[in-house]
C-alpha positions in Angstrom: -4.5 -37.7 33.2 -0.9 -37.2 31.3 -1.2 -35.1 28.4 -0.1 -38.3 26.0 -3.5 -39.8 27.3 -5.1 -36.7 27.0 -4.2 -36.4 23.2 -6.3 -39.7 22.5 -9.1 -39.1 25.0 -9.5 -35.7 23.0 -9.2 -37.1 19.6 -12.1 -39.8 20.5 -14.3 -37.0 21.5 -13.7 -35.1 18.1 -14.7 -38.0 16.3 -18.3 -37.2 14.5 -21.6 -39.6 15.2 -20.3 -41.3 18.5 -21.0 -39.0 21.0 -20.3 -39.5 24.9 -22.0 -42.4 25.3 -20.5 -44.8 23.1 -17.0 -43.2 23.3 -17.4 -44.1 27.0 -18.6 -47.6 25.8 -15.5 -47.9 23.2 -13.1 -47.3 26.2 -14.8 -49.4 28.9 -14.1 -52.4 26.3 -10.8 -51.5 25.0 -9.3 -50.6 28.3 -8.4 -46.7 27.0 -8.5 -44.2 24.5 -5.5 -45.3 22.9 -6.3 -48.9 22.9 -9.6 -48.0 20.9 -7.9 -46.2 17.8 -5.5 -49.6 18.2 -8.4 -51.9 18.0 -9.2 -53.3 14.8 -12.8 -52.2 13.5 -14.4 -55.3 13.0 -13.7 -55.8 16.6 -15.7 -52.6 17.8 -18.4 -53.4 15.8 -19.6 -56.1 17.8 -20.6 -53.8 20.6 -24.1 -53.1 20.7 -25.1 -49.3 19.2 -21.5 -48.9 17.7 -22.5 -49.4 13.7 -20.3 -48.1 10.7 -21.6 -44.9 10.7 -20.3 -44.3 14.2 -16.8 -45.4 13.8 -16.4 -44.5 9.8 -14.2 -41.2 10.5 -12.1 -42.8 13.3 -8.8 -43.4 11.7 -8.8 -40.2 10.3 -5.9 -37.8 11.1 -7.9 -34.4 11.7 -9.0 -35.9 15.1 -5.1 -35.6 16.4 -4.4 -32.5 14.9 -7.3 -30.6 16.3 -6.6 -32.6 19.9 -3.3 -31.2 19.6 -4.2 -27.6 19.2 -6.9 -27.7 21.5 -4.6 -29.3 24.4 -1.8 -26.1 23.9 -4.9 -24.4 24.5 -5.5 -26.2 27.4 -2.0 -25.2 28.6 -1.9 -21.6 27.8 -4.7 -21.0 29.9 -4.8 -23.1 32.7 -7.7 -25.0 32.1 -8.7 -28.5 34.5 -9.2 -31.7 32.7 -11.7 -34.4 34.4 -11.6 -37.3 32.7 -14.5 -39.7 33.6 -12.3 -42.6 34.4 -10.5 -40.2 36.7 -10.9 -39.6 40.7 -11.2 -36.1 39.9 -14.6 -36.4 37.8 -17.6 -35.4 39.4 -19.1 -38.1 41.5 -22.9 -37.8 40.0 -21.8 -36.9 36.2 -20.3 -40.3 36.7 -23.5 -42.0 37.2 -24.9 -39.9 34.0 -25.2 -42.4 30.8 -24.4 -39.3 28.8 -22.1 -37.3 30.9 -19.1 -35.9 29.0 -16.2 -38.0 28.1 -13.8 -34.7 29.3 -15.1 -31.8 31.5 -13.2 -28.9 31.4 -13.2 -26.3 34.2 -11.6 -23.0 35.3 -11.4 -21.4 38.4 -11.7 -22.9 41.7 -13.7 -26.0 41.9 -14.2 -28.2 44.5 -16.0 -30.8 42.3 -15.6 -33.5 45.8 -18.5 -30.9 47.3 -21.1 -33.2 49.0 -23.9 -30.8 49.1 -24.7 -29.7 45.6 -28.1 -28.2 44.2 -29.1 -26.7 40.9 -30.8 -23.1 40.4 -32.4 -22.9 36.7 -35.4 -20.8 35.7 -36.7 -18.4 33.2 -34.5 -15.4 32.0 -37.4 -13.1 32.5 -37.5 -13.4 36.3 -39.9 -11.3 38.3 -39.0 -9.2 41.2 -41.0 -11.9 43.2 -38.5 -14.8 41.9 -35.0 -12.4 42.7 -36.6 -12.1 45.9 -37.4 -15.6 46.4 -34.0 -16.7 45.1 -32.3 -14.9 47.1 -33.6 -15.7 50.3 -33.3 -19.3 49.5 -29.9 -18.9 49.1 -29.4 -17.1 52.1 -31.7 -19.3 53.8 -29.1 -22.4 53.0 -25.8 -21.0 53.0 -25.0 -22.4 56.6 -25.3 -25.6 55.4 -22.9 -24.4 52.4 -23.9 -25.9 49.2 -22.8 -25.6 46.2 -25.0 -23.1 43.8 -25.2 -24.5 40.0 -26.3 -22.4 37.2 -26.3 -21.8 33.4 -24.7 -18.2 34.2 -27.8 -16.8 31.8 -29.8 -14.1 32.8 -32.8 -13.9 35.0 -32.7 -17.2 37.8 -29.2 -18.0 36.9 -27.2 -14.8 37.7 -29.2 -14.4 40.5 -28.3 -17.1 41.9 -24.8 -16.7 40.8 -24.8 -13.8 42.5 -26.5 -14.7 45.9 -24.1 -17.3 46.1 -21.3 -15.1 45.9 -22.4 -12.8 48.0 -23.3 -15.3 50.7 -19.3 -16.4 50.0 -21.0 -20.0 48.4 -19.0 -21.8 45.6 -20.7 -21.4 42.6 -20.1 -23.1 39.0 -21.5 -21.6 35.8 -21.9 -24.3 33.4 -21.2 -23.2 29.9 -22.7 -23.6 26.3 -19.3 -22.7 25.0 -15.9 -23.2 25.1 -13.8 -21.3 27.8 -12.3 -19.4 25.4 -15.0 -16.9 25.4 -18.1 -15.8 27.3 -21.9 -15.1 27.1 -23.6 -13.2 27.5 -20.8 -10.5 27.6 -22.8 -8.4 30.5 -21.8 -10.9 32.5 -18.5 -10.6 32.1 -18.1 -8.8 35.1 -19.1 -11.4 37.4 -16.3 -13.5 36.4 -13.8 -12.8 38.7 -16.0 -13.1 42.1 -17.6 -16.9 40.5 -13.9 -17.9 40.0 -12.8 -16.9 43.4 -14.8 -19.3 45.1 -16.2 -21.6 42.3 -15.7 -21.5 38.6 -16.9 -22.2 35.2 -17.2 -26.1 33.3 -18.5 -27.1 30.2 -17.2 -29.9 27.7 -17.4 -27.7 24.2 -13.6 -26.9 23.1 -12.6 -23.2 22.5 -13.1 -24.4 18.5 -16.8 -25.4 18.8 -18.9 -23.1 17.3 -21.6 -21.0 19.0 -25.6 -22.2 18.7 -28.4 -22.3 19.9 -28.5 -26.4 21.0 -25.9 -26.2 23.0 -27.9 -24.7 25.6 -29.8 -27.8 25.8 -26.6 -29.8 25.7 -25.2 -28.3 28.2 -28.4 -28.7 30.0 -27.1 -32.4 31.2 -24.3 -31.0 33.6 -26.3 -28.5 34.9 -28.6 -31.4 36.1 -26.3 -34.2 36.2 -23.7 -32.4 39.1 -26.4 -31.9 41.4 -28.2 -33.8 43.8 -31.4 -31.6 43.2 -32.9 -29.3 40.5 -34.8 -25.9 41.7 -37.1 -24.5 39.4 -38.1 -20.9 40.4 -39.9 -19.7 37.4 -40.3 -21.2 34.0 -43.2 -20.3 31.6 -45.1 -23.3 30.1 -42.2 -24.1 28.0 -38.4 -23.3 28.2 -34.8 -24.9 28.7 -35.7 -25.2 33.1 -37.9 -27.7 32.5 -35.8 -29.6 29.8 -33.0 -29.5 32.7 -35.8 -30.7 35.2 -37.2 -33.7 33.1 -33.2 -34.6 32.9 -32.4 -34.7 36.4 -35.8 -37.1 37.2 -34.5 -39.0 34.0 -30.7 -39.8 36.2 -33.2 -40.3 39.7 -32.4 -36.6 41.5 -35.0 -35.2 42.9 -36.7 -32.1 41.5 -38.4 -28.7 43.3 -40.1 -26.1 41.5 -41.6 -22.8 43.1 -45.6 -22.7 42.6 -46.8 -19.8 41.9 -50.7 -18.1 40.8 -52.8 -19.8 37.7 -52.6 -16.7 35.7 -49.0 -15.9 36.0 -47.0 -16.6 33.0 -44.2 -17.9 34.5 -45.5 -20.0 37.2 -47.1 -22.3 34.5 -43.8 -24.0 34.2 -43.0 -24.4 38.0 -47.3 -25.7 38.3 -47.2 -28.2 35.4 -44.1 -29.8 36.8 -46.0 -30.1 40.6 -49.1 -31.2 39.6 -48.4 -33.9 37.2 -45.7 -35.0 40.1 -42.8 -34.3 38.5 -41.5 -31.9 41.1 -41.9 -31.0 45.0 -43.6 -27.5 46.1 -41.1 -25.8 47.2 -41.8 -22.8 49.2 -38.8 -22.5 51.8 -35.3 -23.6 52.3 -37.3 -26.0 55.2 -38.9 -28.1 51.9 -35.5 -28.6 50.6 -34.0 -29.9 53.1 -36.8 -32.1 54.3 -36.8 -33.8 51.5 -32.8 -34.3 50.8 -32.6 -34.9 54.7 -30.0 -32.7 55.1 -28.3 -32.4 58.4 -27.1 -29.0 60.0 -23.3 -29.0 60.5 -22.0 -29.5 63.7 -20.7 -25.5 64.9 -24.4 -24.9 64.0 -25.6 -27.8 66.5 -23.2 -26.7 69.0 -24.7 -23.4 69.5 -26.4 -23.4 73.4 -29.9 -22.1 73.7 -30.0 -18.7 74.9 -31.6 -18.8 78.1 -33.9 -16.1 77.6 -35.1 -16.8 73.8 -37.4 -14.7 72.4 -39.8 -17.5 70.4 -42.0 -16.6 67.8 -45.8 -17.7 68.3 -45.7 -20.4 66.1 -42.1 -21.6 67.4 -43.8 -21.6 71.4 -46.6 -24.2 70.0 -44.0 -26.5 68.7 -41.8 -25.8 71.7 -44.5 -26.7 73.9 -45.5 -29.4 72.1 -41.8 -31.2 72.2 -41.8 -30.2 75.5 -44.6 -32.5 76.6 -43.7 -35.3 73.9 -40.0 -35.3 74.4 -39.3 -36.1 70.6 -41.6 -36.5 67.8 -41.4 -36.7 63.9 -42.2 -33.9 61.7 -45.3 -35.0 60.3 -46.9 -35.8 63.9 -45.7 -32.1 65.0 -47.6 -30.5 62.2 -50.5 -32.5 62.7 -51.2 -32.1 66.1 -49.6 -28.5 66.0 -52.1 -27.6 63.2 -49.7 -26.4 60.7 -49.2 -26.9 56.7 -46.0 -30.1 57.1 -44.1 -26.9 54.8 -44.9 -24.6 57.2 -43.8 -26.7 60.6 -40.4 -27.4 58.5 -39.8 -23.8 58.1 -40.5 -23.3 61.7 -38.0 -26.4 62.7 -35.4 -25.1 60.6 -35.6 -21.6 62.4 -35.4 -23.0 65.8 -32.7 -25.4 64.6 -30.7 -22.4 63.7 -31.4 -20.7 67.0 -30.4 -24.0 69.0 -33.4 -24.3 70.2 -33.7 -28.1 68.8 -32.0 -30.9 67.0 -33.2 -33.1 64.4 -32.3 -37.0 65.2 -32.2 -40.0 62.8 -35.3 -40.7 61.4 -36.6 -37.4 60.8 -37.2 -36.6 64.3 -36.6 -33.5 66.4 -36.4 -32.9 70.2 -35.4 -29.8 72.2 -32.0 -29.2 73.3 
């Protein structure tokens, strides 16, 4: 949007008490951000949720004076604008009740992505859950998703990291404005995220630093993605807050089970066994579940003709072979394997073009 746009969009989300949710209802009804601070208050008040408290400070000057300084620093330092009216805005935040009114971003970010996932866990990860994380990662990255995080420590740098190093775009969502960053180890694994991703969050460079906005910014994490991965949470932490939020706007959630006593698997086995969250145990699970196709140079590649099969890859082989096509559930029932297990074993010989999966959740050899 122009920057004389800009000016009132940022001025509306200074404004105290309203919040994104009602500014986005103010501007629905008045046609823009301008046209609100036009309207005459009696006017507004007949919407529903917008009482006198909300709209009280709205006239007041301070809310152009601080959108004026924040927009020069906007354009000292390059930052991206989405405006949730605009193309640009992330497709899913749009469908967020509470998605920000602005989202500001820096670095490289292809926002248009299709094929978009969230990573969140505890910041006490195990050497089990880097190791975990990082094969999943690895385990996806021909399908190239996008990798979103809270760029904390523990589950979010690693997967930060294992997306960068598997050349993935990755987008650290922020609890802060871009003017600064946290936690300041981090700092050097800035440039490689903004290479080939970037960082977003809607707090201004004035905002001050606490502890809620990690909740707040909680939302985005959850509300880009298509799915939320859990990979180790104790009983109680911010994962699961971003996990209840993404079944709260319909995404589906995955968390990582893990054994009764560990500390922090309890998260990840609460959210499974009261059904708020698929087992995930492979990359397989994943993309069962989102039905996720392999892109086409992967489906071009020709069976070798001398492939050397694993055991458990010749009984499913064998078992096309003689059925000609069958859906995954039928192949792991009469192949007598786990249905996570005979996706894991699909998606390997998928890879190896030894099959291809058909509409319908079906597979056949090539």
């Amino acid at each position: 949007m122009d920057f004389s746009q800009l000016i009132y969009a940022l001025a509306l989300q200074h404004v105290p008490n309203l919040g994104d949710s009602n500014a986005k209802k103010l501007i629905r009804h008045c046609g823009s951000a301008e046209a609100v601070f036009k309207e005459k208050k009696q006017h507004l008040l007949k919407l529903d949720g917008i009482g006198k408290t909300r709209i009280a400070d709205l006239q007041n000057a301070v809310h152009f004076k601080a959108a004026e300084n924040e927009l020069k620093f906007i354009e000292r330092n390059n930052i991206q604008v989405s405006y949730f009216q605009e193309q640009d805005y992330p497709d899913k935040l749009k469908h967020c009740f509470d998605g920000p009114l602005l989202l500001f971003s820096r670095g490289n970010i292809k926002f248009d992505q299709q094929k978009m996932i969230s990573i969140v866990g505890t910041r006490n990860i195990t050497n089990h859950g880097v190791t975990f994380c990082e094969e999943l990662v690895a385990e996806l990255a021909p399908l190239n998703p996008v990798i979103v995080s809270g760029f904390a420590y523990g589950v979010d740098i690693t997967a930060h990291r294992a997306a960068a190093r598997n050349k993935l775009q990755t987008i650290g969502c922020l609890a802060h404005g871009l003017n600064q960053i946290y936690p300041k180890a981090h700092r050097k694994y800035m440039q490689a995220i903004e290479e080939n991703g970037g960082f977003c969050t809607d707090f201004w460079s004035t905002d001050k630093f606490d502890r809620n906005n990690f909740l707040k910014r909680n939302r985005i994490i959850a509300g880009l993605s298509e799915a939320t991965i859990v990979i180790e949470s104790a009983e109680k932490g911010g994962s699961l807050v971003t996990a209840d939020l993404a079944n709260s706007y319909n995404r589906e959630v995955f968390a990582v089970p893990g054994r009764p006593g560990d500390n922090y698997s309890k998260g990840c086995n609460n959210l499974i066994k009261f059904q708020n969250a698929h087992v995930l145990t492979s990359a397989a699970d994943l993309i069962y579940i989102l039905n996720w196709d392999l892109p086409a140079s992967q489906k071009a590649v020709q069976k070798q003709l001398f492939v050397e099969l694993e055991p458990e890859e010749e009984i499913i082989a064998q078992y096309l072979q003689n059925m000609g096509k069958a859906e995954l559930d039928l192949i792991a029932l009469n192949c007598k394997y786990p249905t996570f297990k005979a996706a894991s074993v699909l998606l390997n010989m998928e890879l190896k073009g030894l099959i291809r999966p058909l509409p319908g959740k079906l597979f056949e050899l090539i």
